[in-house]
Residue, then its C-alpha position, 0 to 999 in steps of 0.5 A: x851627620x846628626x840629621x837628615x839636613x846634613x844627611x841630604x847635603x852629603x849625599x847631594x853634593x857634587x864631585x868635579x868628576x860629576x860637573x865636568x861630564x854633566x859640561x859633555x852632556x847636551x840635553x835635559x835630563x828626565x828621572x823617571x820613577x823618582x819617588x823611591x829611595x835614591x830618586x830625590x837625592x839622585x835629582x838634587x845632585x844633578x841640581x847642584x852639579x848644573x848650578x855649580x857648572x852654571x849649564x842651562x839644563x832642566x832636571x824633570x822628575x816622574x812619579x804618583x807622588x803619593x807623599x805631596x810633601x816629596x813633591x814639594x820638597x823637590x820643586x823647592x830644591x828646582x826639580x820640575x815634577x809631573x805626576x802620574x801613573x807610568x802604567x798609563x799609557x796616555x799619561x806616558x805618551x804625554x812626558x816631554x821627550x828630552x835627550x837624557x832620561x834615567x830609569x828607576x821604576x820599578x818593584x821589589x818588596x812585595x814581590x812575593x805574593x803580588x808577582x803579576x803586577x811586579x812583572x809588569x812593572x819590571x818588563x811590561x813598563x820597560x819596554x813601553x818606555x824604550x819605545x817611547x824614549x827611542x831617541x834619548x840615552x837611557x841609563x836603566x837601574x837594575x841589579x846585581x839579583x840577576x847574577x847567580x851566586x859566585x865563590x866569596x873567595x873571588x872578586x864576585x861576578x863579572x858583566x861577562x858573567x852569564x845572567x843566572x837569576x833566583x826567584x821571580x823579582x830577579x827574573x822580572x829584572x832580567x826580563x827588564x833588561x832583555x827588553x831595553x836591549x831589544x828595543x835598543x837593537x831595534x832603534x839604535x837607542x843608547x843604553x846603559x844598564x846598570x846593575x846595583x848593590x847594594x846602595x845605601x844611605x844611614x836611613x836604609x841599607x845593608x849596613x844599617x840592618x847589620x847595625x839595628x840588629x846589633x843594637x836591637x840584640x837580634x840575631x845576625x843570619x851569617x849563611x849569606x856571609x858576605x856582600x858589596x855596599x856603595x854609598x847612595x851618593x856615589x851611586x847616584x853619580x855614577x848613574x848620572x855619569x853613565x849618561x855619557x857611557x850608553x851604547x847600542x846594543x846596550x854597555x852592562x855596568x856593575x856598580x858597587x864598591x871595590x871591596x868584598x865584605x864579611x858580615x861576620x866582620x860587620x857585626x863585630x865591628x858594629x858591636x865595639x862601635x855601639x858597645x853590644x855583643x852581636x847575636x851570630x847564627x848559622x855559618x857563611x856559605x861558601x858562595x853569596x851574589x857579589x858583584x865585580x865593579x872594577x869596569x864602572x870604576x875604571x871608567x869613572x874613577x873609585x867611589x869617594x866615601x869608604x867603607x870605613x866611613x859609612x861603619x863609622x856613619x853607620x854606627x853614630x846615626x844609629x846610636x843617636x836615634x837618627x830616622x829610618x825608612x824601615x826598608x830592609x834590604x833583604x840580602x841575607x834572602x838566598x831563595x829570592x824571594x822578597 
């Protein structure tokens, strides 16, 4: 891939699995908090699974669109938008009521030093929005944070682990989670909540802060030794797909991919690939936040791309100059703090 257009064409571009479910699915479907990171590729890839399936369903995305380009590059591309502030509450009440919604508001950079408004955003929001969409399935992002750290010789934590978060952001996360389950007891709503780490895309992404700093001869903090990646767009198809997967009170899904990976390992293999020597520093720690996706897998089948695959990708956008979000992921944090 050597630019974004053929970056957006693989990670929008449906599986059979994908346009089969979406066929089981009645309703539209309403992205709420689309303008992050994952919700513009999440909505073209519901796009493009309805046009292949030839279905009759309407794709709304929700967000202040603070970029009026985002907005106009999604409603080119068939997405209805609706701009405005999800905190509003009169703004909230006056979204169309439909049968799917997916929710991805939320706050974690800039955690540290504004947590009353990220508490808001992560348990205040939610439970405005399980009241108000008590009749629709609801597949809630949230993340692996809420997990405490697990040996790196095991397969990492299982949606039986017991929830466990570190700093506040985590917290807040889990605060979001524990108001969806109530409000689902409370109406029978249909929830999933689904618990991610990490995504990425060439943009952004734990990989591509492995690579950049290997290319930028920075030094690589090893005592966060080990961590889980999935691509973007297998992870925005399994949250589509999870639609069909909610249940109340609400099913816990782990997505990310199969494998537990070494950074160490990274950064080698990104120093052959980009012809540097990585910059190690301090050693792996016994533990890391690992998660276990074999349930989401068994499911909905394995993820498409491999890890092999997004090292190589990886490493070729970066060495070619291809564009940033300038986003790091922060997984090498081991006090939670972001």
């Amino acid at each position: 891939m050597k630019n974004i257009a053929e970056l957006e064409e693989q990670l929008t571009r449906p599986s059979e699995r994908l346009v089969a479910d979406l066929h089981q699915l009645d309703g539209d479907l309403l992205i709420l908090g689309i303008g992050g990171k994952m919700g513009p590729s999440l909505a073209r890839l519901a796009r493009r699974a309805i046009l292949e399936g030839k279905l009759n369903k309407r794709v709304i995305g929700v967000s202040r669109f603070s970029d009026p380009k985002k907005r106009e590059a999604l409603e080119v591309s068939g997405i209805e938008t609706i701009a405005g502030d999800l905190m509003d509450e009169a703004f909230l009440q006056s979204l169309p009521r439909v049968k799917n919604v997916i929710f991805m508001a939320g706050q974690k950079f800039g955690t540290s030093g504004n947590q009353a408004y990220t508490w808001a955003m992560n348990t205040y929001l939610p439970g405005r929005v399980a009241e108000t969409f008590r009749d629709a399935r609801i597949v809630v992002f949230s993340t692996g944070n809420i997990y405490p750290f697990t040996p790196v010789s095991g397969s990492g934590a299982s949606e039986l682990t017991p929830a466990e978060p570190v700093g506040e952001y985590a917290q807040s996360c889990l605060g979001r989670e524990r108001l969806f389950e109530h409000f689902s007891q409370q109406y029978q709503t249909p929830v999933l909540i689904y618990r991610l780490n990490y995504a990425l895309d060439l943009r952004y992404g734990v990989l591509n802060d492995i690579a950049r700093k290997v290319w930028n001869e920075e030094e690589i903090d090893l005592r966060m030794g080990h961590v889980n990646v999935i691509w973007q767009g297998d992870a925005n198809e399994y949250a589509i797909r999870s639609l069909l997967h909610t249940d109340s009170p609400p099913r816990i899904l782990n997505i990310t991919g199969p494998e537990v990976l070494e950074v160490r390992q990274l950064a080698l293999t990104f120093g052959k690939l980009l012809g540097k020597t990585p910059k190690l520093v301090n050693e792996p720690m016994p533990t890391a936040l690992l998660s276990d996706a074999r349930e989401s897998q068994r499911l909905m089948g394995p993820p498409r791309v491999t890890t092999n695959q997004m090292i190589e990708w990886t490493a070729e956008w970066i060495r070619t100059g291809g564009e940033e979000i300038n986003k790091p992921t922060h997984f090498e944090a081991r006090d939670g703090v972001f």
